[in-house]
N, C-alpha and C positions, 0 to 999 in steps of 0.2 A: 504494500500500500504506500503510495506517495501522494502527493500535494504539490500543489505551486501556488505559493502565496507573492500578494506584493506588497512590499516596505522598503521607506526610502528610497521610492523612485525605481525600485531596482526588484527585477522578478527573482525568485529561489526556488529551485526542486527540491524539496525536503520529505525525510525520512523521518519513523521515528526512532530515536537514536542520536538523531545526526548532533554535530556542532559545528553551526556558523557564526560568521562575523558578519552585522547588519549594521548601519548607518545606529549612530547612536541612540537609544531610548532613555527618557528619562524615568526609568528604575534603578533601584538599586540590587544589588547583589543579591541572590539566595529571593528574589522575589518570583511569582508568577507572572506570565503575559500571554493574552491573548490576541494573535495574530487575526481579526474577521477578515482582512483581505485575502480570500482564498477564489485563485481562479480555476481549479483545475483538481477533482480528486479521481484517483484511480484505485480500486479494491478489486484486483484479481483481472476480470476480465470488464468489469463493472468499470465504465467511465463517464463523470458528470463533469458537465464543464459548464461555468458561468458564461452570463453576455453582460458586462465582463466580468462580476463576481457572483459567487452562488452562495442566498441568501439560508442564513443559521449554519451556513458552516463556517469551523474556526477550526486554530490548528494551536494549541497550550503548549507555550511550552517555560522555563526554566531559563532566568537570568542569571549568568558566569560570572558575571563581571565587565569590566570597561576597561576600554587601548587606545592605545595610537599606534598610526600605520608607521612605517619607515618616512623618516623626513625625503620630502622631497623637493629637490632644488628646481627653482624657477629661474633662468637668467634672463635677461634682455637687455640687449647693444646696438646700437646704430652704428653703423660704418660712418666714419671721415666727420661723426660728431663728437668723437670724447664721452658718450652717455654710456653708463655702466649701470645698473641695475640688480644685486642679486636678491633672492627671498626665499625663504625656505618655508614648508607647509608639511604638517602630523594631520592626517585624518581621524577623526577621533571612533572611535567604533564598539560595539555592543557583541559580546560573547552570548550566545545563547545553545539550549540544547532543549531538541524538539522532544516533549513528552506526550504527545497524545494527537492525530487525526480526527476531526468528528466530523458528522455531518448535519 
C-alpha cells in the first residue's frame, strides 16, 4: 500500500514505514501530523485517485525532528564591472516517519 501526498509545494510516494524530509512544519519533535493532502492511494490492486485530492483520506504520521540542508552557495559577477556578490543558503527541513495510510 502506498500514497502520494502533497506538502510544501512538492508531491511524495510514501510508504508506511518510510522516513522523509518535507519543507518545514511547525511541530515539534515526538508530535503527530496529519498529512489530508492525499492525491493518490493504492491497496493491492485497488487504486483511488483524487481530482486533485481524495476527500477523508489522510496519511498520520510521526515528527523526527528538524534540519538544515547543506549550505548552498549562490554567487553573482558581472564581467568588466568589478560587482562580486556571494550568499550562502541552509534549507530548513522536517524529518518525518509515515505511521499509518487511511482512507
Amino acid at each position: 500500500m502506498y500514497a502520494i501526498i502533497e506538502t510544501g509545494g512538492k508531491q511524495f510516494k510514501v510508504s508506511e514505514g518510510d522516513i522523509i524530509k518535507v519543507e518545514k512544519l511547525g511541530a515539534a519533535a515526538g508530535d503527530a501530523y496529519d498529512f489530508n493532502n492525499v492525491m493518490l492511494v493504492t491497496d493491492g490492486d485497488a487504486v483511488t485517485c483524487g481530482t486533485p485530492y481524495i476527500s477523508g483520506a489522510s496519511v498520520s504520521a510521526s515528527i523526527l525532528g528538524d534540519g538544515k540542508e547543506k549550505k548552498v552557495i549562490v554567487y553573482k559577477y558581472k564581467s568588466k564591472k568589478g560587482f562580486h556578490k556571494k550568499k550562502g543558503h541552509r534549507q530548513p527541513f522536517t524529518t518525518v516517519r509515515i505511521d499509518k495510510i487511511s482512507l
